[in-house]
Backbone as a ProteinNet text record, in pm:
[ID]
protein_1_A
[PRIMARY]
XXXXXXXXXXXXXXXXXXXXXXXXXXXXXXXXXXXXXXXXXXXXXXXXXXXXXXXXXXXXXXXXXXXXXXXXXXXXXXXXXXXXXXXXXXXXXXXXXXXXXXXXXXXXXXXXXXXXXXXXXXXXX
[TERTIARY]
11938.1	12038.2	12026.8	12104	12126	12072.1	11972.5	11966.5	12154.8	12152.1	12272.2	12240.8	12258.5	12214.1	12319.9	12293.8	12389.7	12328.8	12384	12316.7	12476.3	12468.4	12610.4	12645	12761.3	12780.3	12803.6	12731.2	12726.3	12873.5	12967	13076.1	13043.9	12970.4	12953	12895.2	12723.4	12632.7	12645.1	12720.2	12775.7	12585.9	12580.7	12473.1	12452	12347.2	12380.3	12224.1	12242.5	12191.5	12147.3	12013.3	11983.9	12037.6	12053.3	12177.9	12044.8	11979.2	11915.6	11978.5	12128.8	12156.4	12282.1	12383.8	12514.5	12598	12675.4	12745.5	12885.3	12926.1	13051.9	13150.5	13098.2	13178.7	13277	13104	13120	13188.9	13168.7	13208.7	13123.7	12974.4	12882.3	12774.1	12683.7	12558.7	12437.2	12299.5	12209.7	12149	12176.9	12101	11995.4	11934.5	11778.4	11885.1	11846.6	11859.6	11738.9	11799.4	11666.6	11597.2	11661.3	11621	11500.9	11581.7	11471.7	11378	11424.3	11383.5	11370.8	11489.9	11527.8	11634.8	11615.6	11718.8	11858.2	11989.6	12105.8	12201.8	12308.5	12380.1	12529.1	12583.1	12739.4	12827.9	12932.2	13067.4	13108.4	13168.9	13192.3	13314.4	13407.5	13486.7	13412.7	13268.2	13196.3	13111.7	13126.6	13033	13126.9	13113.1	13159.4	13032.6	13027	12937.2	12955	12876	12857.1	12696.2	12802.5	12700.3	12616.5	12499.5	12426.5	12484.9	12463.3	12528.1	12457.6	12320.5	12199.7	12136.3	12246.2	12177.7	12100.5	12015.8	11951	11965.3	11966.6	11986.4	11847.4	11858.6	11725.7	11616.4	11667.9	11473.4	11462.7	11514.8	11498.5	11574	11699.4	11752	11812.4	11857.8	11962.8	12092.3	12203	12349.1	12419.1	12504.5	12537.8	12715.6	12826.4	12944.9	12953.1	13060.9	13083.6	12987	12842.2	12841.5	12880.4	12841	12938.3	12806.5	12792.8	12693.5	12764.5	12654.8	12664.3	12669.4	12737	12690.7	12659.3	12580.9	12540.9	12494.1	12564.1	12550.6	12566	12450.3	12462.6	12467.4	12620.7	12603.4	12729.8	12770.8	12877	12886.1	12939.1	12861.4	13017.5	13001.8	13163.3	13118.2	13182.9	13098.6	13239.1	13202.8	13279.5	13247.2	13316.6	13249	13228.5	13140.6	13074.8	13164.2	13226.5	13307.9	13257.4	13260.4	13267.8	13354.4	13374.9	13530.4	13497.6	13548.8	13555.6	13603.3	13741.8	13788.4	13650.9	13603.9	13524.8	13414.6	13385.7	13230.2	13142.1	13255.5	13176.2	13195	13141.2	13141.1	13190.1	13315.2	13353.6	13332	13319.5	13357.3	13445.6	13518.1	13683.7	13647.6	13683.3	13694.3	13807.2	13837.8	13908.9	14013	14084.7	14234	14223.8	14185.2	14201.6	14205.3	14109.2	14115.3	13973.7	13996.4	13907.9	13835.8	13675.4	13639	13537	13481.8	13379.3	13243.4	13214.6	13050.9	12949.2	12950	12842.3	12739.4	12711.5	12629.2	12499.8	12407.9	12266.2	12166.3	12098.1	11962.4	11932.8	11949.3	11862.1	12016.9	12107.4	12225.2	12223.2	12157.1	12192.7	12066.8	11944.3	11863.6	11879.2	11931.3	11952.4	12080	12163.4	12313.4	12269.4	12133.1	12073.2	12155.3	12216.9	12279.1	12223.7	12207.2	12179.9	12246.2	12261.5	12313.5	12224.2	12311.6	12224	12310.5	12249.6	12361.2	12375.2	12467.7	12487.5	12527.7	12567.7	12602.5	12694.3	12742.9	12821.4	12973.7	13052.6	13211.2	13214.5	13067	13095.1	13031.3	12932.4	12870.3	12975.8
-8212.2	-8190.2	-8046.4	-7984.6	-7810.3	-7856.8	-7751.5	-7665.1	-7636.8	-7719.7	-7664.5	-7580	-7427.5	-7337.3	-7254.6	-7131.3	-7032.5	-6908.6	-6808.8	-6681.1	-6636.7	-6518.9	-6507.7	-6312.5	-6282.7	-6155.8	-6110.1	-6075.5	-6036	-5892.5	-5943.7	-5819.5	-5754.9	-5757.2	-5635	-5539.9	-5622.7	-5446.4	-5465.2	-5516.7	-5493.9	-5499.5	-5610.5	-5659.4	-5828.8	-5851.3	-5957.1	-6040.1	-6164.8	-6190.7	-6384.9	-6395.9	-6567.7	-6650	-6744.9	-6859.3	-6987.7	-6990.7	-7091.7	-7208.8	-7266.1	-7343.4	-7359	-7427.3	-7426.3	-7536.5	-7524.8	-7610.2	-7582.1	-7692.9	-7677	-7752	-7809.1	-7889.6	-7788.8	-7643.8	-7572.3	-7427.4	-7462	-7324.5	-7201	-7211.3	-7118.1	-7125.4	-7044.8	-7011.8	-6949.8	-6982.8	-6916.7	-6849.3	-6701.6	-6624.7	-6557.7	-6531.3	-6427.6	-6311.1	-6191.3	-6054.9	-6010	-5952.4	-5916.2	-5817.5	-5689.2	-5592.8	-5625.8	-5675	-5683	-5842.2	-5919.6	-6075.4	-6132.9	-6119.3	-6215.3	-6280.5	-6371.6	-6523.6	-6461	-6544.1	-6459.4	-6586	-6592.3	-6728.3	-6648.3	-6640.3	-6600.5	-6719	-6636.3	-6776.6	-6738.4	-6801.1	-6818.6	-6691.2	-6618.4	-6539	-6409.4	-6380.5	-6307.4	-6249.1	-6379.1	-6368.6	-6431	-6441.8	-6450.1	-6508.5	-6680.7	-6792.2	-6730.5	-6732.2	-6764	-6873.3	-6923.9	-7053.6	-7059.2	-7072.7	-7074	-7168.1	-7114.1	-7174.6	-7259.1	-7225.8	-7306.2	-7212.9	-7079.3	-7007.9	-6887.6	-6881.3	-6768.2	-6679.8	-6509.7	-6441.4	-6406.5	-6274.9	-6310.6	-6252.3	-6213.9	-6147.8	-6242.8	-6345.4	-6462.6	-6492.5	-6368.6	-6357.7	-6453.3	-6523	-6635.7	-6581.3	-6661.2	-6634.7	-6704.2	-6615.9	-6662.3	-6618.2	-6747.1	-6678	-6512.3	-6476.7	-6336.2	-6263.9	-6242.3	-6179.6	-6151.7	-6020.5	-5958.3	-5974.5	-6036.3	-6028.5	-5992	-5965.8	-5932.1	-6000.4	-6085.6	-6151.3	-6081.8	-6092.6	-6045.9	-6096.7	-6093.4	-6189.7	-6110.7	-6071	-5986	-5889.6	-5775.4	-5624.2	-5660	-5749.5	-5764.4	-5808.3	-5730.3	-5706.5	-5714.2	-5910.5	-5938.5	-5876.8	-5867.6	-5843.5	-5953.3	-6023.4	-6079.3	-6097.6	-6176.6	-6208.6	-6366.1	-6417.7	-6540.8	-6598.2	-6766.6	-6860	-6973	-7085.3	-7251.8	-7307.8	-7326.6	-7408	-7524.6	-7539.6	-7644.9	-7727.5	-7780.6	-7894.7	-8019.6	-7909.7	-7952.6	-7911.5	-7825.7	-7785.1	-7755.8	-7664.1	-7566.4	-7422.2	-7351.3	-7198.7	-7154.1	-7036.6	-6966.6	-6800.1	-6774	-6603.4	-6568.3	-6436.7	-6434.3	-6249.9	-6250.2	-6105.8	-6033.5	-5883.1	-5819.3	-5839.7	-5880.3	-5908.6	-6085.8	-6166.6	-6221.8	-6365	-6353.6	-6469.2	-6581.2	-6664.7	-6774.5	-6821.3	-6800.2	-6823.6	-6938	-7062.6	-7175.9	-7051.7	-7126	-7019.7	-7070.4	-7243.5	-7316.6	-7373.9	-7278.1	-7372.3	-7392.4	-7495.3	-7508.5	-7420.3	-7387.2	-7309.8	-7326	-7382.6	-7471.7	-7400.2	-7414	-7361.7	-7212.9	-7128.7	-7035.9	-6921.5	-7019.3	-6971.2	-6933.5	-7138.9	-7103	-7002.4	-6968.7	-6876	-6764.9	-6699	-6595.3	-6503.3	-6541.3	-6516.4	-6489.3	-6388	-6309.5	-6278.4	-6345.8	-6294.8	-6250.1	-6124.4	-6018.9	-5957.3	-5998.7	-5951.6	-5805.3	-5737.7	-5608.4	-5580.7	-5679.9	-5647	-5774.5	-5740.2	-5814.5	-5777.4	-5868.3	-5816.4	-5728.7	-5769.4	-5759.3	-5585.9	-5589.6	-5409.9	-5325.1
-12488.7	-12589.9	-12642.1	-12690.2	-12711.1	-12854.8	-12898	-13021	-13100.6	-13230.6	-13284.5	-13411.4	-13373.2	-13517.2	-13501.4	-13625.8	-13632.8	-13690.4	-13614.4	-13700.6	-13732.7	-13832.7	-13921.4	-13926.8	-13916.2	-13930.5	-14071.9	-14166.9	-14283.3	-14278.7	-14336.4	-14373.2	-14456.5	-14541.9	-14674	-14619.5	-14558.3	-14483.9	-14323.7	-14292.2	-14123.1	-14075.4	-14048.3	-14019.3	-13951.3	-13840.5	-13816.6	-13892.4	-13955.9	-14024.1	-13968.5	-13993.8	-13980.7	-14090.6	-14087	-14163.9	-14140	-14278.3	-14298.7	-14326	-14406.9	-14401	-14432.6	-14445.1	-14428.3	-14510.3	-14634.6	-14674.3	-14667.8	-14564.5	-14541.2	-14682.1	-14745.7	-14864.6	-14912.8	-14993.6	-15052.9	-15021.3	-14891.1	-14781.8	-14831.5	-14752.4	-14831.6	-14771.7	-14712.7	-14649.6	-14717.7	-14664.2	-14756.6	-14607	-14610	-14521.4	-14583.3	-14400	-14466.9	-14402	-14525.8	-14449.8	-14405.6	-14279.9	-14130.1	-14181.1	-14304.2	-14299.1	-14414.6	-14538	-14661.7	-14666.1	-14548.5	-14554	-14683.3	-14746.1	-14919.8	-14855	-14896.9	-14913.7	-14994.3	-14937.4	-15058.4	-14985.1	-15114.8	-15097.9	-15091.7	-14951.6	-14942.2	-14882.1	-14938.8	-14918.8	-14764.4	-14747.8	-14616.6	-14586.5	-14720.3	-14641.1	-14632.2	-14678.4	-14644.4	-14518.1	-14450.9	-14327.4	-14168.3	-14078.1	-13975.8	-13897.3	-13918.7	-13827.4	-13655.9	-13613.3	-13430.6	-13398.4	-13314.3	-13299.8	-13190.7	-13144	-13041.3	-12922.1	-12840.4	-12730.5	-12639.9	-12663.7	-12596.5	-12473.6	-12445.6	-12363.8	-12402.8	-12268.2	-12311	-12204.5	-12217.8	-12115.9	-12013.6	-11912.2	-11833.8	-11926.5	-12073.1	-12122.5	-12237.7	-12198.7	-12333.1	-12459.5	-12416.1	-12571.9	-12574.9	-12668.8	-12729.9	-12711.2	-12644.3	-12640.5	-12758	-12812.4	-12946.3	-12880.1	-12985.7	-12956.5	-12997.2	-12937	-12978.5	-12913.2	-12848.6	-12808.7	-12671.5	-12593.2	-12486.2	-12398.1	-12284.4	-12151.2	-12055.6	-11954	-11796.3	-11737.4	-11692.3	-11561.7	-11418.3	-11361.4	-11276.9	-11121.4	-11025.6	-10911.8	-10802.7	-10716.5	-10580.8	-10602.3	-10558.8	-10628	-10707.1	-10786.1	-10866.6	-11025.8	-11085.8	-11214.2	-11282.5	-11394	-11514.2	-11616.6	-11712.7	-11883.1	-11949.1	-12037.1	-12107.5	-12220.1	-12335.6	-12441.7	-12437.3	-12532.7	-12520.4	-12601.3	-12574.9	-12743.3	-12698.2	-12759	-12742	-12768.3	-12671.6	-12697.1	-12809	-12916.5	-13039.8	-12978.6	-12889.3	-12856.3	-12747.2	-12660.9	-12507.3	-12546.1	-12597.3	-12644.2	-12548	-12452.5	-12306.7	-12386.1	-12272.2	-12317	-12222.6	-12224.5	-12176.6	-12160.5	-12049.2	-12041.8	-12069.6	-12121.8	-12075.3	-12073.3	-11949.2	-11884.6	-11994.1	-11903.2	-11980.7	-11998.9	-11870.1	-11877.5	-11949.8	-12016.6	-12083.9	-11984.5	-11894.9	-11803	-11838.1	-11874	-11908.6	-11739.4	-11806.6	-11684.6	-11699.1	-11598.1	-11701.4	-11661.1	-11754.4	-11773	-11854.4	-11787.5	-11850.8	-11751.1	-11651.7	-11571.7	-11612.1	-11546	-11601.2	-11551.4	-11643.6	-11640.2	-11462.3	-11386.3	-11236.7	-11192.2	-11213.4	-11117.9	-11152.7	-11247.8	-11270.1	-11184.9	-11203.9	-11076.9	-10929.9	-10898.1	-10738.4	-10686.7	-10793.4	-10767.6	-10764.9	-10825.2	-10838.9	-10962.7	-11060.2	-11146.2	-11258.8	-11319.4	-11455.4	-11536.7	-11660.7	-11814.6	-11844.5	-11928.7	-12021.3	-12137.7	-12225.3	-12342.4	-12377.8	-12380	-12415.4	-12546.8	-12634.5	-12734.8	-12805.6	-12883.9	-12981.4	-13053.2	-13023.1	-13089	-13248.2	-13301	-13446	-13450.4	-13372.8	-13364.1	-13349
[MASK]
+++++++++++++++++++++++++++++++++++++++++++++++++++++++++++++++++++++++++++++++++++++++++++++++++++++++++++++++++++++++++++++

């Protein structure tokens, strides 16, 4: 079963920030900031949620929506950005020209394909 967490894009100091916990009632998060590690309670039109996707790229990092990886297979090299689909609750690539691609295979298929994600970055940087 996937890990369900969230790390959050802080809009005030353009920063990406951990999201200890989440009330959706209230529409409101209590993040740690990375830089000063203090606890701080923002509303939700403050920050911009991305949700873990359960992957990780080849140096261990965590794939979160929004950010932008490599895929990498042979000498052929996609970059897309990462989402979850809310309806199906797969994850998609979607290249530049705006083509939805599936891009949920398992850890064991992503080996034997010889296939490498690597995150380059994030929509929000």
């Amino acid at each position: 079963m996937k890990e369900i967490k969230f790390r959050a894009w802080d809009k005030n100091f353009e920063q990406t920030v951990e999201v200890m916990s989440i009330n959706f009632e209230l529409k409101d998060v209590v993040i740690l900031d990375s830089d000063l590690r203090v606890y701080d309670l923002k509303d939700f039109s403050e920050v911009v949620l991305m949700q873990f996707t359960g992957l990780k790229d080849k140096n261990e990092i965590e794939i979160y929506e929004g950010d932008i990886v490599e895929l990498k297979h042979g000498n052929t090299i996609e970059r897309g950005v990462c989402r979850i689909d809310k309806e199906y609750g797969t994850l998609f690539e979607y290249e530049e020209d705006g083509k939805p691609c599936d891009f949920s295979w398992s850890e064991q298929q992503i080996k034997e394909r010889h296939f490498f994600y690597e995150v380059v970055g994030s929509i929000h940087e």
